[in-house]
N, C-alpha and C positions, 0 to 999 in steps of 0.2 A: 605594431603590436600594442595593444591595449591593455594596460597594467588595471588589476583589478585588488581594490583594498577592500578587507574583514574587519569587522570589530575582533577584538580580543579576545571577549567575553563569550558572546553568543555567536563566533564566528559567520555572522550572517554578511550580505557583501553590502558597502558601502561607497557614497562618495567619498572621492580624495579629502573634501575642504570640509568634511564632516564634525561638529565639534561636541555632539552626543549622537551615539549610536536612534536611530531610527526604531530601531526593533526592542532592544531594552536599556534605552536610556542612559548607556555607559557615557563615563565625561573621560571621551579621547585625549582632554589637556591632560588629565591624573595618569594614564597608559604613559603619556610621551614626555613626563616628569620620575618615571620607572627607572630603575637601574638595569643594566643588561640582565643582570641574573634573573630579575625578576621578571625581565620581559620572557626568558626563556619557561618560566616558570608558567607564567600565562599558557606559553606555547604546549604545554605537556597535556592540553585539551584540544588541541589543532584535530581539525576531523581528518585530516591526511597523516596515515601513518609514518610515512617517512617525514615530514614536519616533526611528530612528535618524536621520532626515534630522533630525529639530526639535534634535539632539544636535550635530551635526555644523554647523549652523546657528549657536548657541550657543558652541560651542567658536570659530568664526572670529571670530565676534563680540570674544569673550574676548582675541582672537591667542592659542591657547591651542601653547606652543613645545612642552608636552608632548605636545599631541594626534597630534603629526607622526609618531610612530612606531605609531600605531594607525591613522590614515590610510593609512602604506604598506602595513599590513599588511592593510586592507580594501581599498584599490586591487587589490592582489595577486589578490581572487577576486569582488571584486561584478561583478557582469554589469548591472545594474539602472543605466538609465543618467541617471536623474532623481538617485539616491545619487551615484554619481561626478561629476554635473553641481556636486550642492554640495557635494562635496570640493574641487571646483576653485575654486567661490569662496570658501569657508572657509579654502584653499592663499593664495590670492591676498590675504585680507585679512590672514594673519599676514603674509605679506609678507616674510618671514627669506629669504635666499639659498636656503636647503634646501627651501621651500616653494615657490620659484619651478621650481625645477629638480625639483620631484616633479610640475611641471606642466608644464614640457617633456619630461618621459620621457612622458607621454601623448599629445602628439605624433603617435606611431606607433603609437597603438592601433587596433586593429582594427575598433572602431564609427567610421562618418564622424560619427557625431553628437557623438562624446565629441572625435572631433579638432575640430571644427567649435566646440565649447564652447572648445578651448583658444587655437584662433587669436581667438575673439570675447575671450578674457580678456587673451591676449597677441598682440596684430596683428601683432609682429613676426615671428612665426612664420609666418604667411601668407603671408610673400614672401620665406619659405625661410630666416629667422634664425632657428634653431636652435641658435644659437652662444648 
């Protein structure tokens, strides 16, 4: 079996002994000078949804307080409601005020299934605390 290596960035495939990505230039030493969190955080662009869900997984695990600004910023356009399901318990397990309250602004989103995720996380919302 043939292992096959991605840049980070533009997850396009690369040689193993790559030391800037081919396609945009990335410097692979700065990637592998990364701390785990933040490699995980790279990962929350991975074109394979379960990559990105087992990232986002991972980061909650972590409480990771950096992750929260790359959450909002995937809230922002995933549609895919298995990903936003575990952004919401990855939100829930940092547990910071900010993490709570990026899981009441989903609330009023527009799948019943992503609001239906948020009252099952926070019951209080179910009987209209939104406060």
């Amino acid at each position: 079996m043939v292992a096959c290596f991605y840049c980070p960035t533009c997850w396009k495939e690369i040689n193993r002994d790559t030391v800037k990505c081919p396609h945009c230039r990335y410097d692979l030493a700065a990637y592998a000078a990364l701390s785990y969190e933040d490699k995980l955080i790279y990962a929350l662009r991975h074109p394979i949804r379960e990559n990105r869900m087992m990232a986002i997984q991972l980061l909650g695990e972590m409480q990771s307080h950096k992750a929260l600004t790359s959450f909002a910023s995937t809230l922002e356009k995933e549609q895919d409601f298995y990903v936003i399901r575990e952004i919401i318990r990855s939100l829930d397990k940092i547990g910071t005020k900010e993490s709570r309250n990026m899981i009441r602004r989903l609330h009023t989103h527009r799948s019943k299934l992503v609001r239906k995720a948020v009252e099952q996380t926070m019951p209080d919302m179910s009987a209209g605390g939104a406060s």
